[in-house]
N, C-alpha and C positions, 0 to 999 in steps of 0.2 A: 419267659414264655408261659402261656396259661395252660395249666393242666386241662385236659376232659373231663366232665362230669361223668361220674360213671353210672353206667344203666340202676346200677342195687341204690344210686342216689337218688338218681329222675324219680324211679319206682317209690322211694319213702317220701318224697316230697309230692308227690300224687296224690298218694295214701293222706297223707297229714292234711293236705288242700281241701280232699275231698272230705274230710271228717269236719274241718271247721268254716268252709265256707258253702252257702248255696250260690247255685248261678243261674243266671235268669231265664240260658235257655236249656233243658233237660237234655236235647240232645249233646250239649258241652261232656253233661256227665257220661254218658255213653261213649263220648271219642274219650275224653279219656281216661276210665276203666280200660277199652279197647286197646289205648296207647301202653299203659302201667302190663297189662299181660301179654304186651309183643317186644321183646326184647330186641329184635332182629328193627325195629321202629324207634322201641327209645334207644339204639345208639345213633342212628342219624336224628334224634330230636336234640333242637337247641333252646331254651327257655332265655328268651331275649326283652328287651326294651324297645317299639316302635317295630311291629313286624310287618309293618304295610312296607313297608322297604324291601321286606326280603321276596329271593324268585316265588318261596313258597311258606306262604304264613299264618299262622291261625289266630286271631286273638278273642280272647274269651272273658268275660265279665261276671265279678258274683253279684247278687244280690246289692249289696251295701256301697254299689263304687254308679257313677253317672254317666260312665262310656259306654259305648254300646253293647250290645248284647251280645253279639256273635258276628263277624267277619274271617270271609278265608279269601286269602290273597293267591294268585296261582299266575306268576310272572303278571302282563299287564289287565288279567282278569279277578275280579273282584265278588264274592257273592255271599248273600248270608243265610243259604240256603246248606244246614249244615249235614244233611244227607247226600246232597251230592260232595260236602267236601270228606265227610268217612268215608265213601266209596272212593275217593283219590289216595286218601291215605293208606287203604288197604288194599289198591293196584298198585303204589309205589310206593313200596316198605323200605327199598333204600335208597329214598330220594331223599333230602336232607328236609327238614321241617323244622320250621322257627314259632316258636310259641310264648304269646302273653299272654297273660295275666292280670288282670287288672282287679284288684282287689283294694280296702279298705285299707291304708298306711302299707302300700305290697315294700314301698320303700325301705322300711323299717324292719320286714319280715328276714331274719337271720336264717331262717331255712330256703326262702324264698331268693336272698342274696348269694345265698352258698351253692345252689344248683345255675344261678343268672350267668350266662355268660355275653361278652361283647358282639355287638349286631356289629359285622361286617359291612355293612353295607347300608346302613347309615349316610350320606351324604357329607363331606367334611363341614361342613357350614350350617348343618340342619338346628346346633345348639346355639349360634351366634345371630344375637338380638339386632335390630336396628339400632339401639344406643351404644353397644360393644362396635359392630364398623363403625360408627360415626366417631370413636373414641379411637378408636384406631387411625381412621384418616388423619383425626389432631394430632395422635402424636406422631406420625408421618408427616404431617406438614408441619411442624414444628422441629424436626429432627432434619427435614428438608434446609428449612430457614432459617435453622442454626449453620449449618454444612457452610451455606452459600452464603451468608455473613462472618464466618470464620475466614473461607477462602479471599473474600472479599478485603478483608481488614489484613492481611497476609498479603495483598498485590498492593496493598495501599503503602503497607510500611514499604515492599519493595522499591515501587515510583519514589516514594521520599527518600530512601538510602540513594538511590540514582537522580535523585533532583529531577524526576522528568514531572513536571508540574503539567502536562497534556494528559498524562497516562492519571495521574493523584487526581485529576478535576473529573474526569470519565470515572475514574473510579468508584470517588466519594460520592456522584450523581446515581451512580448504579445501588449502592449501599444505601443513597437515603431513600429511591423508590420501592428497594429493596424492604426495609420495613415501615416506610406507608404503607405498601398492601400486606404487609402484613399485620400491622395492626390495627388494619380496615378490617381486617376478617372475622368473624365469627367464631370465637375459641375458646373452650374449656383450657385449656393447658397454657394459658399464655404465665409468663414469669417477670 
């Protein structure tokens, strides 16, 4: 289970942020100073990955990165007007609040991983490519038309142990259409 970040962390990782990075819009720096000297605020703040997902998110841009500038996400309303979003943060001090970052290598940032915790709410599928499903369908259909040529080759021997040569010719017909289509088909995973 994941620990909490704890407030005296949010606060030195504030501190550190705002010492080595500028951001593009001033009032960023203002929320959060604001944020870093409200304690009762950084424990419902969470410093997450993709905060357009969450009911209430801020993301916030330095200088040196090409995402935007400043967005606040507030359930399904959106706005980058970031006076009316401190005025929300400082009517609801304990409403939970999810905050990016988006900085220069923020990947790579050791301080910036140690306060990150997991977005909840994130979509399950939001990281999976169109080449990972279609890699997935193959070997789904490949795991498929293994199954059903196993079972297949399994009634066939039966019909032959039992001599029923009606059930052996149905059978071996089913098998050999069996992988015509399948290796008509379009496949990374074929063997």
């Amino acid at each position: 289970m994941h620990t909490p970040v704890s407030v005296e962390d949010k606060k030195s990782f504030i501190r550190w942020f705002l010492n080595h990075y500028q951001l593009k819009k001033r009032e960023s720096v203002w929320i959060l100073n604001y944020l870093m000297n409200h304690d009762e605020i950084l424990h419902h703040l969470h410093f997450v990955r993709e905060a357009k997902f969450c009911p209430r998110g801020i993301i916030m841009t330095s200088q040196c990165s090409s995402e935007t500038a400043f967005r606040f996400y507030k359930n399904q309303l959106v706005t980058t007007d970031a006076e009316k979003s401190f005025h929300d943060i400082r009517l609801n001090k304990t409403e939970a609040l999810y905050l990016q970052l988006n900085f220069k290598k923020s990947y790579r940032s050791a301080l910036y991983i140690a306060v990150l915790e997991e977005n909840p709410f994130i979509p399950n599928d939001y990281f999976i490519t169109a080449q990972d499903k279609e890699v997935a369908q193959q070997l789904l259909d490949q795991s498929r038309y293994e199954f059903q040529k196993s079972f297949l080759n399994k009634q066939i021997d039966q019909a032959l142990d039992c001599m029923n040569e009606e059930a052996f010719l149905k059978l071996t017909k089913e098998l050999q259409m069996l992988e015509e289509n399948f290796l008509n088909q379009p496949k990374l995973l074929k063997r």
